[in-house]
N, C-alpha and C positions, 0 to 999 in steps of 0.2 A: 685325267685328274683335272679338278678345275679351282679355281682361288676367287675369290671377292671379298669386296669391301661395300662402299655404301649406293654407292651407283654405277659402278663399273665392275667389269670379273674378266676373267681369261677361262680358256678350256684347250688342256692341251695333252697331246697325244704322247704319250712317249714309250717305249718299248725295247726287248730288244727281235731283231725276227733274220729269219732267215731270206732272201729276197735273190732270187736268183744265181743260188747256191752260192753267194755271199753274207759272211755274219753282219747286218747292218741295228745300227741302234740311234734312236729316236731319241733326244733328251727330253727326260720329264720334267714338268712345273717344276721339279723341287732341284734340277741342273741349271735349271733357266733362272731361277726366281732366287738362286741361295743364299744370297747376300742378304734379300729384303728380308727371306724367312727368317735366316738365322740374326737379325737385328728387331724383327717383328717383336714390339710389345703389347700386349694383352691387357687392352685396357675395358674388355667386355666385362661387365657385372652383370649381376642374374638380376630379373626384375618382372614384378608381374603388372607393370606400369604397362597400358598400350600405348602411353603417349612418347615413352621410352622406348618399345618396339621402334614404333615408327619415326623416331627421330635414328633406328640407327643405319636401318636400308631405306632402301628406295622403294617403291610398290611394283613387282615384277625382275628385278633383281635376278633372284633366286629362279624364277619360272626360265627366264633367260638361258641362264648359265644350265638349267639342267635342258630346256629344247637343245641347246646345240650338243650337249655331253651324245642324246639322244638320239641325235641326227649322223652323228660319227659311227656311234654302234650300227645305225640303220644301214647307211652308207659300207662298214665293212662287210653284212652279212647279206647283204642286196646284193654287192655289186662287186666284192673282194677286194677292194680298195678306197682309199681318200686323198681327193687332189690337193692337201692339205693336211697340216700335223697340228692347226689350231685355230684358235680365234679369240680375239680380243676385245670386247663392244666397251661402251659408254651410252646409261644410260642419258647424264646430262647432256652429250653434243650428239646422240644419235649417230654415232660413229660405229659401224663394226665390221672390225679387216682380218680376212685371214692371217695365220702365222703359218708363212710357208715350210717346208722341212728340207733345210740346205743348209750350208755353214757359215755363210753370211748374214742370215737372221738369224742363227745361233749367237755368231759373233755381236752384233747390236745387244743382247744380252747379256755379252759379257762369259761367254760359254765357248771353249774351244777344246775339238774333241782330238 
């Protein structure tokens, strides 16, 4: 599942799976993020304005957040795994860091399982 706004987005993995005949579970965007969702307002209107478009993303945004969504799927059916449960970019500082799957980056979210 993956989230964005106007220059930055997340893509993140979450599930529940079996893993060496242990039940393990992955939190998703919506364990990580619940706070910002469930206070998230909706301040989208509909518009056939381009200059509205483009003042509300960024140009590649979108292409972004779905290459990596992309690269995950790739990754589990290539390879049967991924050395990572996520990832974070910006497009303003050209920033983008995986989000490892441990309970310590859970915890920085705010997510304790």
């Amino acid at each position: 599942m993956s989230c964005n706004d106007k220059d930055s987005g997340n893509v993140i993995m979450g599930m529940s799976a079996r893993v060496d005949k242990e039940l393990t579970y992955l939190p998703s965007v919506v364990d990580l993020y619940k706070e910002q969702i469930e206070n998230h307002v909706d301040n989208n209107k509909d518009s056939c304005s381009a200059l509205d478009a483009i003042n509300k993303q960024c140009f590649g945004i979108n292409d972004m957040i779905a290459s990596h969504s992309i690269q995950f799927l790739w990754q589990l059916i290539r390879y049967g795994k991924v050395d990572y449960q996520g990832v974070s970019l910006s497009l303003k500082t050209g920033a983008c860091a995986p989000i490892h799957a441990n309970k310590e980056t859970w915890s920085m979210y705010g997510y304790v399982h």
